[in-house]
C-alpha positions in Angstrom: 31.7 12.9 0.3 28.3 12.0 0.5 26.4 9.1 2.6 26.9 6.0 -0.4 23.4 3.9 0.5 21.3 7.4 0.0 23.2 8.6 -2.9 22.3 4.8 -4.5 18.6 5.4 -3.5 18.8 8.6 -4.9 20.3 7.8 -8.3 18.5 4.3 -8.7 15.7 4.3 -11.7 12.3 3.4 -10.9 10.9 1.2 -13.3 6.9 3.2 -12.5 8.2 6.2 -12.9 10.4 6.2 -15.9 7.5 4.4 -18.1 5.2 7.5 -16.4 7.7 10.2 -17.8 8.1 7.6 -21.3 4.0 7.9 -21.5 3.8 11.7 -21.3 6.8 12.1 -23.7 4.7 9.8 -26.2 1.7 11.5 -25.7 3.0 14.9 -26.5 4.6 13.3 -29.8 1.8 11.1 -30.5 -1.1 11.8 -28.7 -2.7 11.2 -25.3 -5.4 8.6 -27.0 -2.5 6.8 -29.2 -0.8 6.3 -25.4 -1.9 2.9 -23.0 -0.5 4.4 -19.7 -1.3 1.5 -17.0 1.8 2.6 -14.5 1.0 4.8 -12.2 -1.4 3.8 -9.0 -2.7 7.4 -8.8 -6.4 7.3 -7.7 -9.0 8.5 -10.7 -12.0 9.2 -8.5 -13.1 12.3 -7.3 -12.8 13.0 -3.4 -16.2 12.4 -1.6 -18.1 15.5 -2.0 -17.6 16.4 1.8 -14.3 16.2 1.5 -13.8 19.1 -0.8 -16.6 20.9 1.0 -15.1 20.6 4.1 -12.1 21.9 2.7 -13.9 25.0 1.5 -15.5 25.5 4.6 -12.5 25.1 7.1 -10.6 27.6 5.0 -13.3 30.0 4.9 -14.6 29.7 8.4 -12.0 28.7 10.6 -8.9 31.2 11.7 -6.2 31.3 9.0 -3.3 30.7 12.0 -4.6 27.5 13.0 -5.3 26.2 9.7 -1.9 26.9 8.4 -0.4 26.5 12.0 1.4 23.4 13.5 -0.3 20.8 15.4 1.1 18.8 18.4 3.9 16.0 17.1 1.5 13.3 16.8 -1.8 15.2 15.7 -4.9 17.0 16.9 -6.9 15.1 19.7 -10.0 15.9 17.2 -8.4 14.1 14.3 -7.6 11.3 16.4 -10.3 10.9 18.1 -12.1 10.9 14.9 -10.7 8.1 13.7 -10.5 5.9 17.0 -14.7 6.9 17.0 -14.4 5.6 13.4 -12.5 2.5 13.9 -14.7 1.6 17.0 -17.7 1.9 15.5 -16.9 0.0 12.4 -14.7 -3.1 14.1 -16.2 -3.4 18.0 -12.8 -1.7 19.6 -12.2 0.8 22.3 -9.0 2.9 21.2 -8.6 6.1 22.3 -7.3 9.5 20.1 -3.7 8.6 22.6 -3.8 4.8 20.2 -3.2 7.0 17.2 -0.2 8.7 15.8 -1.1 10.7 12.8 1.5 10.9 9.6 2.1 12.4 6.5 0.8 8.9 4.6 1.2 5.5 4.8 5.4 5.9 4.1 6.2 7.8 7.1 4.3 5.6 9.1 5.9 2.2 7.9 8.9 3.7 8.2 8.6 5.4 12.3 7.0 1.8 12.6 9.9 -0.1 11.1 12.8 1.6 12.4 11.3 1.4 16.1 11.2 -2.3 15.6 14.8 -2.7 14.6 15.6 -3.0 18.1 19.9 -4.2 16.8 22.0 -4.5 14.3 20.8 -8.1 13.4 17.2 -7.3 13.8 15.0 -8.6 10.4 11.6 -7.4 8.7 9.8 -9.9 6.6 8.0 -8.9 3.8 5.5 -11.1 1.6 5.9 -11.4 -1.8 5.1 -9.6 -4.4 5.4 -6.2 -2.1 5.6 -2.9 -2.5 9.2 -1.9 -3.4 9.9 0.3 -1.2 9.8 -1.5 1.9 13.6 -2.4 1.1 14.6 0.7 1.4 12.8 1.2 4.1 14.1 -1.7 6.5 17.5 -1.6 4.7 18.0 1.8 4.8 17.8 1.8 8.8 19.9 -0.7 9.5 17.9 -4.4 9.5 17.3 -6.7 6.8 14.4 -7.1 4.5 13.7 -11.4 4.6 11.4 -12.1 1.6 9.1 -14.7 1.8 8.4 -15.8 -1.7 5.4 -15.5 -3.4 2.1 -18.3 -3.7 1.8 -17.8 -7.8 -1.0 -20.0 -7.1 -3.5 -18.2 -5.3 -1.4 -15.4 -4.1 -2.4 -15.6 -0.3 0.9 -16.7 1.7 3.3 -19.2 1.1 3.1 -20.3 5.1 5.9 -22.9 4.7 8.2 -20.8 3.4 7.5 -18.1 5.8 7.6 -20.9 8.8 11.5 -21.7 7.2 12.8 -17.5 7.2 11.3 -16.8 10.5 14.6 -16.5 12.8 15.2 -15.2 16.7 15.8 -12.1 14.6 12.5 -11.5 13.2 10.5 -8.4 14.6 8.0 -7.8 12.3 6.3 -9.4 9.1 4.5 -6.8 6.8 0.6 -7.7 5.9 -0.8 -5.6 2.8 -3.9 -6.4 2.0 -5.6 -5.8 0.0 -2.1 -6.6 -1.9 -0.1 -3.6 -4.2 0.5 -5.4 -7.0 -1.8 -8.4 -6.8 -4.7 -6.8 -5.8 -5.9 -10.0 -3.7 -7.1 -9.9 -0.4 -5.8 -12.2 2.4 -8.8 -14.5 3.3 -9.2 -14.9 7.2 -8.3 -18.7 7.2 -4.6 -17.3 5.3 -4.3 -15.0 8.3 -5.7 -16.9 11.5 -2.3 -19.8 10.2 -0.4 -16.8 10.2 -1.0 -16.0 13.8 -0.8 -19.3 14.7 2.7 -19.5 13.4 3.5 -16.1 14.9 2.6 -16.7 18.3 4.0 -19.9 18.5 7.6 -18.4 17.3 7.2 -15.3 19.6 7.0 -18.2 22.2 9.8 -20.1 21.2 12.2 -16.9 20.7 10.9 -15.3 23.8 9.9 -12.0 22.2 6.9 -10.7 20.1 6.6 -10.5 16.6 4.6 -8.4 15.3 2.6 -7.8 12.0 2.9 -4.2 10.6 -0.8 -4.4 8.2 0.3 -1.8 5.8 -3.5 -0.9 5.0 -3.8 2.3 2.1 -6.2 -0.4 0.3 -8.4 -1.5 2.9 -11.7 0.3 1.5 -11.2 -0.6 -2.3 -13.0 -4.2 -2.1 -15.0 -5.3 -4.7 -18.1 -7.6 -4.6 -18.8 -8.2 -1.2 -15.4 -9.1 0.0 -14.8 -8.2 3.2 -10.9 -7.7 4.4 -10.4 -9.4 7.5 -9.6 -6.6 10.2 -5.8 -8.1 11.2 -5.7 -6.9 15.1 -8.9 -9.1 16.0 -6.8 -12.5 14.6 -3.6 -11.5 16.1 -3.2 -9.0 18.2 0.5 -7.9 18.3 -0.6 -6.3 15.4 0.3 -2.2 14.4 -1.7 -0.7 11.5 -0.4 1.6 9.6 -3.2 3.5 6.8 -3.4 6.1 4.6 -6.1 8.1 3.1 -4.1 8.4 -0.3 -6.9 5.8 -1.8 -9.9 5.8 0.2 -10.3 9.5 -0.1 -8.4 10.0 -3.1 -6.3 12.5 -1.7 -2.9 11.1 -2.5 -1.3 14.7 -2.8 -2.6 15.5 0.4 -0.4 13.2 2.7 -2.6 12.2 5.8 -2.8 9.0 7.7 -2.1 7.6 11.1 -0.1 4.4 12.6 -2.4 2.7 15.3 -1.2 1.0 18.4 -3.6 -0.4 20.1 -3.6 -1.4 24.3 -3.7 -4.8 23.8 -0.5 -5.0 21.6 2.4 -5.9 23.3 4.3 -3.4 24.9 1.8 -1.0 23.5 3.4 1.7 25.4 7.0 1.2 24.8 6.5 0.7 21.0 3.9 3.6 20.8 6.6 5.6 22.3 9.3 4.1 20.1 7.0 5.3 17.3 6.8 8.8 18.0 10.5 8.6 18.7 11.4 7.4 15.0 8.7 9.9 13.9 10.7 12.9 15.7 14.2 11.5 14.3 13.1 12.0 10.9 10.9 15.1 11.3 7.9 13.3 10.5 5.8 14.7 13.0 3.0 17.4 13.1 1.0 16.3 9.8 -0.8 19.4 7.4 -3.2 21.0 9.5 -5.8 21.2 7.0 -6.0 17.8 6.0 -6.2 16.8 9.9 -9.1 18.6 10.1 -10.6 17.6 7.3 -10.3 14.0 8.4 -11.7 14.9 11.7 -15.2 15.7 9.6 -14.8 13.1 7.2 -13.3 10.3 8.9 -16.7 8.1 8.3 -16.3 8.8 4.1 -16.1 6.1 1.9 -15.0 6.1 -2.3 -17.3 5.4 -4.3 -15.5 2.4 -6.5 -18.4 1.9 -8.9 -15.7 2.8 -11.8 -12.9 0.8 -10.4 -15.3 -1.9 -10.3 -16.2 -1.4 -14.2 -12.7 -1.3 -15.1 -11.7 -4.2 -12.7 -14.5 -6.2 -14.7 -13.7 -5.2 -18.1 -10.0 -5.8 -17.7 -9.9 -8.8 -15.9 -12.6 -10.5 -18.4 -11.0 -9.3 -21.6 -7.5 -10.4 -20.9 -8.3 -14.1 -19.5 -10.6 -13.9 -22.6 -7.7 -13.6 -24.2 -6.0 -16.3 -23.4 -3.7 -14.6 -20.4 -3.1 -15.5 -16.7 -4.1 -13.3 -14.0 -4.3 -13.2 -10.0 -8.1 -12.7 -9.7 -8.2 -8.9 -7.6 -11.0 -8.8 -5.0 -9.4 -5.3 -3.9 -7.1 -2.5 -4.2 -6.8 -1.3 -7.7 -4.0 -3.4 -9.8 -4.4 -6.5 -12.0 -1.4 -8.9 -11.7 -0.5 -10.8 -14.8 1.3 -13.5 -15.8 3.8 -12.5 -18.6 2.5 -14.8 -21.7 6.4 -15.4 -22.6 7.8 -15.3 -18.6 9.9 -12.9 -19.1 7.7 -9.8 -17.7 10.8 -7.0 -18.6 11.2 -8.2 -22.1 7.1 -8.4 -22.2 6.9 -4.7 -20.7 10.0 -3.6 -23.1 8.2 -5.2 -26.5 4.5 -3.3 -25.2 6.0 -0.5 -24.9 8.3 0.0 -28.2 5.5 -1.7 -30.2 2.1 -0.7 -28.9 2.5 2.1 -26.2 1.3 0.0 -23.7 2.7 0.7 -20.5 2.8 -2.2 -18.1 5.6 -2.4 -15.2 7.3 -5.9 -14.7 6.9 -7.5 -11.7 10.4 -7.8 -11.4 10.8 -4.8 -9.1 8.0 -6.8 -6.6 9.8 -9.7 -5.9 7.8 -11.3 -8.4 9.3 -11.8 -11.9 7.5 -13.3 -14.8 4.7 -11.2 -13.3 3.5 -7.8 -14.8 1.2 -4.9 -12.7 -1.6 -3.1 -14.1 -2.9 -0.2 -12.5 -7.2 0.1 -13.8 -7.4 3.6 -12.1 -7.4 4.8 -15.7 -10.1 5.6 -18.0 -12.8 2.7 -18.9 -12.1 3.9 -23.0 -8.5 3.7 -22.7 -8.8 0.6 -20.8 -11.3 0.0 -24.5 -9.3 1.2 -26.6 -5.8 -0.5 -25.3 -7.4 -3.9 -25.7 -6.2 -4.5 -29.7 -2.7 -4.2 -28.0 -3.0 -6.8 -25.5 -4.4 -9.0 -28.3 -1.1 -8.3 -30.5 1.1 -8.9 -27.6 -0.5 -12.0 -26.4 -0.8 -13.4 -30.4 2.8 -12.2 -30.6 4.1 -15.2 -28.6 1.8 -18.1 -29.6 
């Protein structure tokens, strides 16, 4: 006998990941240049040059038992000081290395962060759609309920009426991403100072904080002056949770924190709670190396001249064409509307007829929607544009 909900999780398909393996099938078959592989969000810029050099150089120059060794639970001091100095400098705070719990990624620290919020068996997490998948299993998987605000097809920001509606006494938490996995849009401060307005005036009325959880991997890929709001100045019974996955391109790598900062409610009690779930799960003491490394390169930042190109090129050519798309200020994903509103049998017909991989946005709480991930090449994004034509000329 085996635990039913994790042997569903387990056996469940994943739409990204099954047109991934379809791609490199094809490729082998066909070729890698007859292939149009838009799936996978997998970061296609180098690491900042200090980032592999301080790699080299920590491996070379520092003892090999504390590079390879464990750290304390929630990180080196160094590490998290190095980002508190970071996060100081850069938003006018005054967190300390104790405000910072490190993790392997952005997932482990949703998830400590989630299951310390679901304080009973009724508790609720909302999430805004379209959202990453995962965050179901993530709140489900613990024990609370995943509330789905539905998405603004309009301009993608928040559907605040909707939201007002699902919030219950049972709401902990809302989940903020932005910049947004798979619209690629950026929250605009006006979006999120009416969010806080509605939060603290519910956490009022039901006699208990609620508190956003800004899932932030994206927060650095923003494209032509657009700044991202910094969520725990509007509201702050806020808890960021970050990766390095994109900013450094080091998805492979696994490092990022979950701040907490003082002036959070309860700071101390859901810190605690944190490093709590963290333990439960054996998510604690993060690869050595990489805390290190971030300790040196905290202050990096990508250079997203070619996600920038690609944004451009995409976004231009497709409305060109004649389809629909959520215009992305950030993060690296164009969000289109399916020309026929049906985005699986769009995806399905791409795929079979053109080798264009594109994933439905079915699987985000957004149907009739389809994700494209520009962290490709610019000439495949070139050379993939005669199958966007067909597709789009296909339904007219």
């Amino acid at each position: 006998m085996v635990n039913e909900t994790f042997h569903k999780l387990g056996t469940a398909p994943s739409v990204i990941r099954e047109l991934f393996a379809y791609g490199l099938k094809q490729a082998a078959v066909i070729g890698a240049e007859n292939v149009y592989d838009y799936s996978l969000g997998n970061p296609s810029i180098p690491s900042p040059a200090k980032v592999n050099q301080s790699i080299c150089d920590i491996v070379k120059d520092t003892d090999s038992i504390k590079v390879h060794g464990y750290s304390m639970a929630a990180g080196f001091d160094g590490a998290r000081q190095a980002i508190a100095d970071n996060l100081n400098r850069r938003f006018g705070l005054s967190l300390k290395a104790s405000n910072l719990f490190l993790t392997c990624g952005a997932a482990p620290a949703l998830i400590s962060v989630i299951k310390a919020l679901l304080c009973d068996s009724q508790a609720e997490i909302m999430a805004i759609a379209p959202f990453f998948p995962e965050y179901r299993p993530f709140t489900e998987s613990n024990g609370g309920k995943l509330v789905v605000v539905p998405a603004d097809t309009k301009a993608f920001q928040i559907n605040m009426e909707a939201l007002e509606k699902l919030i219950s006494c049972h709401t902990q938490a809302i989940i903020v991403n932005s910049p947004n996995n798979p619209s690629g849009v950026v929250y605009t401060e006006e979006t999120l100072k009416k969010l806080a307005e509605v939060l603290t005036r519910k956490s009022k009325e039901y006699g208990h904080p609620i508190y956003i959880i800004a899932d932030e991997p994206y927060r650095e890929l923003v494209y032509g002056g657009v700044k991202v709001p910094f969520i725990p100045h509007i509201y702050p019974d806020t808890i960021v949770c970050y990766s390095y996955s994109k900013s450094l391109s080091l998805p492979g790598e696994r490092i990022g924190y979950v701040c907490v900062s003082d002036f959070a409610a309860d700071s101390a009690a859901v810190y605690a709670a944190i490093a709590g779930a963290a333990r439960a799960m054996g998510h604690v003491c993060p690869p050595t190396l990489m805390q290190l490394v971030i300790e040196r390169c905290a202050d990096e930042m990508p250079d997203l001249a070619a996600y920038d190109e690609n944004r451009t090129l995409l976004y231009d050519s497709l409305t060109a064409m004649g389809y629909e798309c959520a215009k992305p200020d950030g993060a690296f994903y164009l969000f289109v509307k399916a020309p026929n509103g049906d985005a699986m049998a769009f995806s399905e017909k791409a795929k079979t007829e053109y080798n264009l991989l594109v994933v439905p946005g079915d699987g985000f709480d957004c149907p009739g929607y389809l994700r494209l991930s520009y962290c490709v090449s610019n000439d495949m994004i070139r050379r993939s544009l005669p199958a966007f034509k067909g597709m789009i000329e296909s339904y007219k």
